[in-house]
N, C-alpha and C positions, 0 to 999 in steps of 0.2 A: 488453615491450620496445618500443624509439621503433622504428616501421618508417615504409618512404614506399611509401603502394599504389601499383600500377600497372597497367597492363595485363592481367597474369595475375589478379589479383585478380574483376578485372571481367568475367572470363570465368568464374570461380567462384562470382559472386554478383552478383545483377542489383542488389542493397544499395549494391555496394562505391562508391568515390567516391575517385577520385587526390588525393592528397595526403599529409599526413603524420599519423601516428595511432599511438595507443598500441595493441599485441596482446598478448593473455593467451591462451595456449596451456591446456588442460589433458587429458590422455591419460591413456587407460588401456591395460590388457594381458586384455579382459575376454571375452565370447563376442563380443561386437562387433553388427552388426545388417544386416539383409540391407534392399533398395531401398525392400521395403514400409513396415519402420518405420523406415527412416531420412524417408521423405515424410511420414509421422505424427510425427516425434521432438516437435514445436513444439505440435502440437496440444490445448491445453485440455482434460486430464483421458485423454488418451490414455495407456496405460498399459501397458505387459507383463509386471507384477508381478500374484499374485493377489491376488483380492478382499480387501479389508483390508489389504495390505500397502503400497495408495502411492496417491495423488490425482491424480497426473498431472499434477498442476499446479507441478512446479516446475520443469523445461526453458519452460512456455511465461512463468512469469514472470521467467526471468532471459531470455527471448527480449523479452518488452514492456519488461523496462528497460533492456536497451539501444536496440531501437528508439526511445524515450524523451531516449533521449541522442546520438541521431543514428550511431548506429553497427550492425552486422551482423554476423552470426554465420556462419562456414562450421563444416560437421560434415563430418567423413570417419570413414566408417569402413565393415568388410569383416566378412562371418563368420568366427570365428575370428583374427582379426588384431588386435580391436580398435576402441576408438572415441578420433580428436582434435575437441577443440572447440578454434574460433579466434576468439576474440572481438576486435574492433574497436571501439575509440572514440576520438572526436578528441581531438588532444591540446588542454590547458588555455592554450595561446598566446592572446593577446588577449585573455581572460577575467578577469573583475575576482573574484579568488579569495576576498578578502573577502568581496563580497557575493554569492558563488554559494555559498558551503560553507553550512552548517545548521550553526547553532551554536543552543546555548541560553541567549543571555544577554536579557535584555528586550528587546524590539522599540521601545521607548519610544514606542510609540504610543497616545494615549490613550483615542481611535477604539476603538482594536478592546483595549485591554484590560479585563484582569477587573475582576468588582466584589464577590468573595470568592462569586462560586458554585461549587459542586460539581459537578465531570465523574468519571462511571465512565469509565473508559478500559479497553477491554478489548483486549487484543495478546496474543496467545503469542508473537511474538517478543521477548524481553526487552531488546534492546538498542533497537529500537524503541520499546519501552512507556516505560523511563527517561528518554529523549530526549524526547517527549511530554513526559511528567510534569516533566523539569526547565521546557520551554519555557514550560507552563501554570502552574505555580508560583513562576516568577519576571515571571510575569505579570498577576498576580492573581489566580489560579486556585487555587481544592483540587482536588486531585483523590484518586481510589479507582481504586487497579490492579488487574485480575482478569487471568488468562493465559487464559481460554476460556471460552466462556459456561455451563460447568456453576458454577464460580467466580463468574461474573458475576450467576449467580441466586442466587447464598447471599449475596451481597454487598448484592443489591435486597432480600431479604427482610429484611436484618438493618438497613439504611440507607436504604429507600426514599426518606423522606419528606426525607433531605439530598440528595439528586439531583435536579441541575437539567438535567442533558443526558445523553446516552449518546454516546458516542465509540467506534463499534467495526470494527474489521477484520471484513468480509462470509466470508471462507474461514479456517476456525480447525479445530481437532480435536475427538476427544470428542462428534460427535454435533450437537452445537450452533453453526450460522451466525449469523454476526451476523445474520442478514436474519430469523433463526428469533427470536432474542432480543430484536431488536426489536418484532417482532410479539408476541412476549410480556409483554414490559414496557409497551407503549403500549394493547395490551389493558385492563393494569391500570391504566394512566394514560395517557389518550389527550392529555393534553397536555405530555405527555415531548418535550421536542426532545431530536432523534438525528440523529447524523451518521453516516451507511458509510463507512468508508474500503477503498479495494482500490487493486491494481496493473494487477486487469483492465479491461475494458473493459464496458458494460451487458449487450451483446448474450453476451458470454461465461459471465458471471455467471448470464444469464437472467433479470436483474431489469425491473420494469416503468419505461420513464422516470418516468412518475408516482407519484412510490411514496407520498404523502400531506403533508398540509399540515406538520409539521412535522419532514418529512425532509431531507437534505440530503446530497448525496454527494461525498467529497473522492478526488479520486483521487492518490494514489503514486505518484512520490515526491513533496513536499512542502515550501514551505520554510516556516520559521516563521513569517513574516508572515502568507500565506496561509492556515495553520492557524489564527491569531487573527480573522483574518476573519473566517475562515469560522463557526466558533465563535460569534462575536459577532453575527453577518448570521442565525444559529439563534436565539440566545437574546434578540435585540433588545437596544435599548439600553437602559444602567446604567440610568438615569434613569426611564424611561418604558417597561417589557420589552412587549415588543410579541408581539400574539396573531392578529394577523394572519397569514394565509398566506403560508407561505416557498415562495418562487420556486425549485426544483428546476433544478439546474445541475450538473453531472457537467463541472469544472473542472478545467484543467493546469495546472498552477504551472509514520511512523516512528513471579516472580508473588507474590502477596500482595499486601497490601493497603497501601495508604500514603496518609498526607494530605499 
């Protein structure tokens, strides 16, 4: 719902910011959580689920995309009582909606588009991975969709030698990180251009800033142009693909197989 922060707000959250803003409420009726892990809730892998049952990682990524989008999170909640999450983000006034929403129609840029190379695109989020694949395919792009990297190795085994790039989200299930996958596929082809993509940050990840000459880190969320870039600034230009070393940037600006 439209609310107008105020005051109160601002004593709930050092975030908050007067003005006017959209809030998403969402409550439960559940054990609720006591001071210690409500100060952990946001925490990167922080978790009170047992071993095997949860990553901890998804309070702190719906915490980075809103930070992301200029908004802030109040949590309440009580043992026994309960947990409300109150999420904040500004509203779309003044905003050129057009050109802020992610669509997937061509960028008709010819900079940065394809020149019929092949990307594995690896995403367990599906609505993610299609979004990708439409943007790269009407782009110039083929692409190969895997949902996790055990998918992603049956995929290189069986197509290696049509793969020009790797496009993969860094935290996935089943054992295999994109940061594992690519150190396995670059193993086997050390001039694989790879791109990570995440929602976190390096330090969170634990990945090294320098991760090697022809890596490239996109960070989440993303709009298409950007993801053509970046894409193309990996795999060099149509004309002349360049083997030179790519300049590492961790930049702000989304299962089966398909061509």
């Amino acid at each position: 719902m439209a609310v107008r922060v105020g005051s109160e707000e601002l004593r709930r959250s050092p975030d908050a910011v007067i003005g006017p803003f959209v809030r998403l409420t969402v409550s439960d009726t559940g054990c609720g959580m006591d001071e210690a892990t409500r100060s952990k809730a946001f925490e990167p892998f922080f978790t009170t689920k047992e071993k095997g049952k949860g990553t901890g990682m998804g309070l702190a990524a719906v915490y980075g995309i809103v930070k992301q989008h200029q908004g802030w999170i109040i949590l309440d909640s009580e043992p026994g009582v309960g947990t409300t999450f109150m999420v904040f983000l500004p509203t779309a006034d003044g905003v050129d909606n057009e050109e802020s929403s992610p669509v997937a129609e061509p960028v008709a840029d010819l900079a940065t588009a394809g020149g019929g190379e092949t990307i594995l695109v690896v995403e367990d989020e599906q609505p993610i991975a299609q979004f990708v694949r439409r943007v790269l395919n009407n782009n110039g792009y083929r692409t190969i969709l895997a949902k996790d990297g055990v998918e992603a190795l049956e995929v290189w085994q069986a197509r290696r030698l049509e793969i020009d790039l790797l496009l993969t989200d860094v935290v996935m299930p089943n054992g295999i990180s994109g940061k594992d996958l690519a150190e396995r596929l670059s193993a086997e082809m050390p001039e694989l251009k790879i791109i990570l993509t995440s929602g976190y940050s390096l330090d969170v990840l634990g990945l090294d800033p320098k991760l090697g000459a022809s890596t490239l880190l996109l960070q989440k969320p993303y709009k298409p142009a950007f993801l053509l870039e970046t894409i193309r600034r990996a795999l060099g230009t149509k004309s002349e693909p360049s083997n030179k070393m790519v300049n590492n940037r961790w930049s702000e600006l989304g299962s089966g197989h398909e061509n």
